[in-house]
Every structure is written in structure tokens, then in C-alpha cells.
C-alpha positions as CSV (number, residue, x, y, z in Angstrom):
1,X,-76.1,-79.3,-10.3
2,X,-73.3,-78.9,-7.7
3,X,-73.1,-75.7,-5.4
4,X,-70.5,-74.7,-3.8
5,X,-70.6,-71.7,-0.7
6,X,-67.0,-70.1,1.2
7,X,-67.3,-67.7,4.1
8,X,-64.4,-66.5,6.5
9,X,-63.7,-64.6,9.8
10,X,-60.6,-63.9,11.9
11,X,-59.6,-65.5,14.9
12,X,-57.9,-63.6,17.8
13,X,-56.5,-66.3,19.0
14,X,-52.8,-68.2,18.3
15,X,-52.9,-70.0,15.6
16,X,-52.3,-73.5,17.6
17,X,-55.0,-72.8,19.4
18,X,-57.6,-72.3,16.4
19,X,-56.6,-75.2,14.5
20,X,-57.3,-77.4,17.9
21,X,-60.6,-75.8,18.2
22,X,-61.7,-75.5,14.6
23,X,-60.9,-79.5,14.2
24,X,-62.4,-80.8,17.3
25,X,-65.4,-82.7,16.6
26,X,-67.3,-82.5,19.4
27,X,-67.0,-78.5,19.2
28,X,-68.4,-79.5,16.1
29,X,-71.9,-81.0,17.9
30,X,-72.1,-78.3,19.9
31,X,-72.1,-75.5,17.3
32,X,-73.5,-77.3,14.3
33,X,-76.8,-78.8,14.7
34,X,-76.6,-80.6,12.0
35,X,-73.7,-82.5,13.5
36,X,-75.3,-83.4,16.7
37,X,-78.5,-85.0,14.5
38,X,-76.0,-87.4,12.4
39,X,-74.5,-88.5,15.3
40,X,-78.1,-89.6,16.4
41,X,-78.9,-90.7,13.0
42,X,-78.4,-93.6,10.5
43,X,-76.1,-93.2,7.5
44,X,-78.6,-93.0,5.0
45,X,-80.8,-89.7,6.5
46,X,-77.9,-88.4,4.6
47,X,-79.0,-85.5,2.4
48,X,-75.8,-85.3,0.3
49,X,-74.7,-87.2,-3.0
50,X,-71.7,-85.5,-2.3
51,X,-69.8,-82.7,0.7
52,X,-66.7,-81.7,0.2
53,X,-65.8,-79.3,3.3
54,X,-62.8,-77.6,3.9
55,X,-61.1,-74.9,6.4
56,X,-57.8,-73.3,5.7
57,X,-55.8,-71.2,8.4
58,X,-53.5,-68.5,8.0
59,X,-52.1,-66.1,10.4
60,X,-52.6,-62.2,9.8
61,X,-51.9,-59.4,11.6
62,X,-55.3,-59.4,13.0
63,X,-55.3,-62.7,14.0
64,X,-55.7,-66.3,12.0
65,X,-58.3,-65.9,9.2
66,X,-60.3,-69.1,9.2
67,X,-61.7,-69.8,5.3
68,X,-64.5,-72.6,5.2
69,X,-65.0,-73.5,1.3
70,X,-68.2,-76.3,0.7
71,X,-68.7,-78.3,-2.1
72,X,-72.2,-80.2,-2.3
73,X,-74.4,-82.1,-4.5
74,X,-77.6,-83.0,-2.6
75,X,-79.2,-86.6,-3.6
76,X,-82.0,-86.7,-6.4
77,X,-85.5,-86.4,-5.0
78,X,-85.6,-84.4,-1.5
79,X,-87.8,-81.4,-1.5
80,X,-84.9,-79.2,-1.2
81,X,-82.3,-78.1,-4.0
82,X,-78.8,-77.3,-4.5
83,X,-79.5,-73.9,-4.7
84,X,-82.0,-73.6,-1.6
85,X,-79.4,-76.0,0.3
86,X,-76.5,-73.3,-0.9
87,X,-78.5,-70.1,0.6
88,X,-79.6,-72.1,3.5
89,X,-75.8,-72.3,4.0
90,X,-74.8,-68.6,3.4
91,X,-77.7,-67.7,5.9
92,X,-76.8,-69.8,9.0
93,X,-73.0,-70.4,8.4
94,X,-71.8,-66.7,9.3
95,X,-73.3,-67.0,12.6
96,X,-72.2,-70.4,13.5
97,X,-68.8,-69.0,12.6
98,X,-69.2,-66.6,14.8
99,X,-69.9,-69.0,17.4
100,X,-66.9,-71.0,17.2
101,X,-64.5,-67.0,17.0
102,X,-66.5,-66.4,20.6
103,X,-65.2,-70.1,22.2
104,X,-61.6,-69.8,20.6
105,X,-61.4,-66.5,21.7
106,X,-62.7,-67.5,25.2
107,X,-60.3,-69.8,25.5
108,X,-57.6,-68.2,24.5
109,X,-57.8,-65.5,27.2
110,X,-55.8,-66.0,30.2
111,X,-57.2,-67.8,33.3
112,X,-59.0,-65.7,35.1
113,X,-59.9,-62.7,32.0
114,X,-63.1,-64.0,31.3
115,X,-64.2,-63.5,35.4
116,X,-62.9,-59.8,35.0
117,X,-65.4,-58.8,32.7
């Protein structure tokens, strides 16, 4: 069984700006836990048969929308499913989303903003 899990938010930010951000891997550590234990870890404490992960940009009027679609199979035999794996996802990608909005929109003020409030 395969599962597959999308979210989205929207980036005040330009759009040069977000797709810098949203692609640097070591963002990536810092937000994603996750991240920061496989770069600590061997290749094989891999979970997934399979990840397919991918974020699309586009500019609106509010701001870029960022759209993160996941496509996973987990290996046979861990104590965790597709499906637990999938609402595991739903439940603590929003707010890591979140996260990475708040530091592209911090730095996309202007020197000095962020002091000022």
C-alpha cells in the first residue's frame, strides 16, 4: 500500500527568495528532525521502500504558495504503517511549514525590520 499526503501555505516573500530557502538543505536539518537524524545515520535506518517528495512554487497575489506533495511506501516489517506513517505526516508537516513561512519571511524583511518590532 502506497500513501501519498499534500499540504500548502503562502509565502510573503519574493519568489527568488522562497525557492532559495525552500531548497536549502541545511534549512532542511534545522526544521525537519528527521533530516538532521539521517545525516547522523546509516543508509539503511531508512524507513522507506520508496519517497517521492516534491514542492511546487507559484506566485499569487498574496504571496508564493508553496505545495509539498509526498509519495511513500514504508519497507515491509516496521511497526509502523503507511497509513499511521501518512497521519503522522498530516499532523506534524503543517507546522514545520509554518516554520520555514516564519524564516523566509524573516528574511525577507529589510535589514533592520525585524529589530523594530
Amino acid at each position: 500500500m502506497a500513501a501519498h499526503v499534500e499540504h500548502e501555505i503562502v509565502v510573503d516573500a519574493p519568489m527568488e527568495l522562497v525557492w532559495e530557502m525552500t531548497n536549502d538543505i541545511e534549512l532542511w536539518i534545522t526544521v525537519f528532525r528527521e533530516c538532521a537524524e539521517a545525516a547522523t545515520h546509516p543508509l539503511d535506518a531508512d524507513p522507506f521502500e520508496h519517497m517521492s517528495i516534491s514542492w511546487y512554487c507559484e506566485p499569487t497575489a498574496e504571496g508564493v504558495r508553496v505545495h509539498w506533495v509526498q509519495d511513500f511506501e514504508l519497507k515491509p516489517g516496521l511497526s509502523l504503517d503507511d497509513a499511521a506513517m501518512r497521519d503522522l505526516l498530516n499532523r506534524e508537516t503543517p507546522g514545520r511549514m509554518r516554520r520555514i513561512k516564519e524564516q523566509i519571511e524573516l528574511a525577507a524583511q529589510p535589514i533592520g525590520a525585524a529589530a523594530r518590532e
